[in-house]
Structures are given as C-alpha cells and as structure tokens.
N, C-alpha and C positions, 0 to 999 in steps of 0.2 A: 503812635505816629502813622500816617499816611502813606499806605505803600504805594508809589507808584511807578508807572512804564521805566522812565529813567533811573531811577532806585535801583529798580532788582534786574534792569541792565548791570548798571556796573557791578551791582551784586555778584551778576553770572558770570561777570569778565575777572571780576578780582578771584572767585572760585578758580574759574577757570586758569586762571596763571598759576596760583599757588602747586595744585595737582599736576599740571605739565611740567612745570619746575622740576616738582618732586620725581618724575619720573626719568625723566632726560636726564637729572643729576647725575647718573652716574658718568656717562661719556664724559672725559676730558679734553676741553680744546685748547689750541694754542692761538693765543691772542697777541698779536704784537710782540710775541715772547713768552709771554705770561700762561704759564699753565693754571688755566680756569676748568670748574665744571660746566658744562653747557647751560646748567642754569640761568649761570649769568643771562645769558641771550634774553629771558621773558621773566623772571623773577623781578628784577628791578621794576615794572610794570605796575606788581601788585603794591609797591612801595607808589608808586604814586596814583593808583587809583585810591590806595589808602590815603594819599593826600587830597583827592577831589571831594571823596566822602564826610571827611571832618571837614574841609574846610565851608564844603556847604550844606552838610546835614548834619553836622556835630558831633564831640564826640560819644556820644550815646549811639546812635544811629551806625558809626563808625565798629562801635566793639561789638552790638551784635553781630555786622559782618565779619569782624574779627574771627570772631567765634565758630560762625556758621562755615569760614572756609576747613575752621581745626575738624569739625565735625565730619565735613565733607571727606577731607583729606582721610581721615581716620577711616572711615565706611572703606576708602578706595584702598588703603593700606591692609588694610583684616582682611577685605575679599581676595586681593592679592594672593596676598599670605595663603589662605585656604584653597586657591587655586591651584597654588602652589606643590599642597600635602597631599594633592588626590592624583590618586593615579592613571596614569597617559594610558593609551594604546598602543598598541605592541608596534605600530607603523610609524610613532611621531616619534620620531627622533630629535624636539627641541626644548626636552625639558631641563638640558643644561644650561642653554641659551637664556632659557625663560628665566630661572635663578640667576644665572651671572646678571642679569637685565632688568629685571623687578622685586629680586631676592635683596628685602633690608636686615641689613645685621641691627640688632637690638640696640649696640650703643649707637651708631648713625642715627637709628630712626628717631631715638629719646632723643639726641642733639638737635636735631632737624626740627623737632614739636617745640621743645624749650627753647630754642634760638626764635622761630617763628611767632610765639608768642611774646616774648619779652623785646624783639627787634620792632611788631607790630603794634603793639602798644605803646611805648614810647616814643616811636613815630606821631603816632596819634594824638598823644599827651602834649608831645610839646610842639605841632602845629596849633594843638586848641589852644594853649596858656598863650604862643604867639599872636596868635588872630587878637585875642583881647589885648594883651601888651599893647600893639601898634594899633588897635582901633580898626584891622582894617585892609592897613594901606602894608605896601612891599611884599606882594605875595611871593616872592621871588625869596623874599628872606626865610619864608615860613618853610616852605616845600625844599630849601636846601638846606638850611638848619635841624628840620626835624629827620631826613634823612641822612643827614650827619651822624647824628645821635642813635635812629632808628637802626641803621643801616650797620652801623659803627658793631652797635651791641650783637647784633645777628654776626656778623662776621667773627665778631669776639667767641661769642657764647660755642658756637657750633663748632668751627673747626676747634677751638678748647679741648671741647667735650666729645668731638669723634675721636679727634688723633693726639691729643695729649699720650707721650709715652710709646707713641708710635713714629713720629717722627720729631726730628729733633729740637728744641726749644726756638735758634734763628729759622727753622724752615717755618715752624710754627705762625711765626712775628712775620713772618715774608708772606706767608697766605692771609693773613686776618690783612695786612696792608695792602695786597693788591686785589683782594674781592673787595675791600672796602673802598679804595680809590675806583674802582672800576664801574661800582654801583653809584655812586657818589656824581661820578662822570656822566653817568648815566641820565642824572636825574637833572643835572646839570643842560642837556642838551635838549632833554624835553619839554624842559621849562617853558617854550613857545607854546607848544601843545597844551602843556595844563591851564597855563594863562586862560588859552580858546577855549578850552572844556568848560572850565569852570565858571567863565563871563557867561556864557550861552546857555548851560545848565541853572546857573541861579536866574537867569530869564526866564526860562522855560518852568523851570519850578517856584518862581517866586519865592524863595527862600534862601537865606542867608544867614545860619544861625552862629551867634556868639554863648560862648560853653560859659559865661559870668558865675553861673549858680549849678554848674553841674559835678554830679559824685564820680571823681575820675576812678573810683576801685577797678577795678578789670572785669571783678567780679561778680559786679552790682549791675542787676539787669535792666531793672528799673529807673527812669529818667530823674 
C-alpha cells in the first residue's frame, strides 16, 4: 500500500490519542455527575479516527495502525516503567508524584492493552462488514454502530479486568454504562466532523476501498 501525507497524518494523530489517553487516565473528573477518567476527553478521538481509516483505507490499512499505536504505546510504557526504577537526585523531591502519575499497576496496564485491542478491532470489523452491507451509503450508520459494539467492548473488557473484585458488582455495571454512553455520545456529535473528513480525504486520496475479499484476522498482516 501507498504511504502517504494523509495516511501517516492520521496515523500520528490516532498514535497520538491512544498514548495521551493512556497517561491522563489516571486523573478522575466529574462530568455532569459522572465520575469519569480524563481519558474520556481525547480517547474517543482514536475511536473515530479509527473510523476515518477503515472507512477509507480498509480494514487492512486500519489494523496495521492498530497495531502500530499497541507498539507505540508499549515503547512509552517500558521507558516509563524504567525511568521509574532509576534512581533521583538527592534534590528532586518528585519521585512520588512521578509514580502516583505514570506508575501502572500490572493488572490496569494488561486491562488497558486487552481492552484496546479487542475494542479497536471490532470497531474496525464491523465498520468494514457495514460499508459492504449498505454499498456505501449511511455513513452515519457505520461510525455509530461500530462504536457501539467497539466502544461497548472496551468499556466491558477493561474496567472488568482492572477492578473486578475491587469494587462492587452495581458500581461495576454503573462504570462500563457511563464510559460507554459517554463515548458513544461522543461519537455521536462528531459525526458532522467525520462526514467532512472523510468526503475530502477520499478526494484527496482518491480512494475508497471496500473490505469484499479481505482476511479480517487481527493477526494477518498481509492484505
């Protein structure tokens, strides 16, 4: 495939979300009531630059981005990590700060990689099976249906998998519902945005591919 300008734009913009995400997460804000992690703010973002990408470079073109953000993220996580274990200067006084702040506990961090992978991908999968379905037409149906399902599973998987056992079964059911309505909302209102993104970018790139014959494994690198 054809790398180009616009490509490894939003390449660098969907990187870019994913790892801000991941670092802001920890702050908790109060939203309308709702106690969210700050994530919310730019996370949802990557859910729909994920939808700009399949809907007009495929989903092949889509999961190596996928991928390339896990990768990303992963490099920024280990060096963390390592920055972490070396030892300050007898002056700097903010290496509790630093931990309470970029210090990931092991089961967050695996919830956070397997919620992002499995939320990312079925995103992807069922905008591509959509676009064929409809031939096309209702983008509107694609980019909130697959972030339904996308969006759905991520909020499922991860807080599951961080605080199963930590907090109670209803507070559980209360967070996977209001990260998932909140994201869902999210995508809901940028819908105008991705509309223009996407008309202008399949201008620009003359391209508009439909997934007819493609291998949706995750894992399958090859087109």
């Amino acid at each position: 495939m054809r790398i180009s300008s616009w490509f490894l734009l939003i390449s660098v913009l969907f990187v870019t979300c994913l790892i801000t995400a991941n670092i802001i997460a920890v702050k908790l804000i109060d939203l309308f009531g709702l106690v969210l992690p700050a994530a919310v703010i730019i996370f949802p973002l990557s859910y729909i630059i994920g939808d700009v990408l399949t809907e007009v470079y495929g989903y092949a073109a889509a999961r190596r981005v996928i991928w390339l953000g896990f990768l990303c993220n992963l490099v920024v996580v280990i060096v963390i990590w390592i920055v972490g274990l070396l030892f300050s200067v007898f002056f700097w006084q903010g290496q509790n700060a630093y931990a309470a702040i970029l210090g990931y506990t092991p089961r967050l961090l695996g919830a956070s990689f397997i919620a992002y992978l499995i939320g990312e991908f079925a995103n992807s999968f069922v905008l591509a099976k959509m676009k064929v379905a409809t031939n096309g037409r209702w983008l509107w149906t694609r980019t909130i249906g697959s972030t339904i399902v996308g969006e759905g599973l991520d909020s499922l998987v991860f807080i599951s998998i961080a605080f199963a056992g930590v907090i109670p079964l209803e507070g559980l059911a209360n967070a996977i519902v209001a990260q998932w309505g909140v994201k869902v909302a999210y995508e809901i209102l940028a819908t105008p945005l991705t509309y223009w993104v996407v008309v202008r970018l399949k201008r620009a790139e003359r391209i508009d591919v439909y997934d007819r014959d493609t291998n949706f494994n995750p894992i399958a690198f090859a087109e």
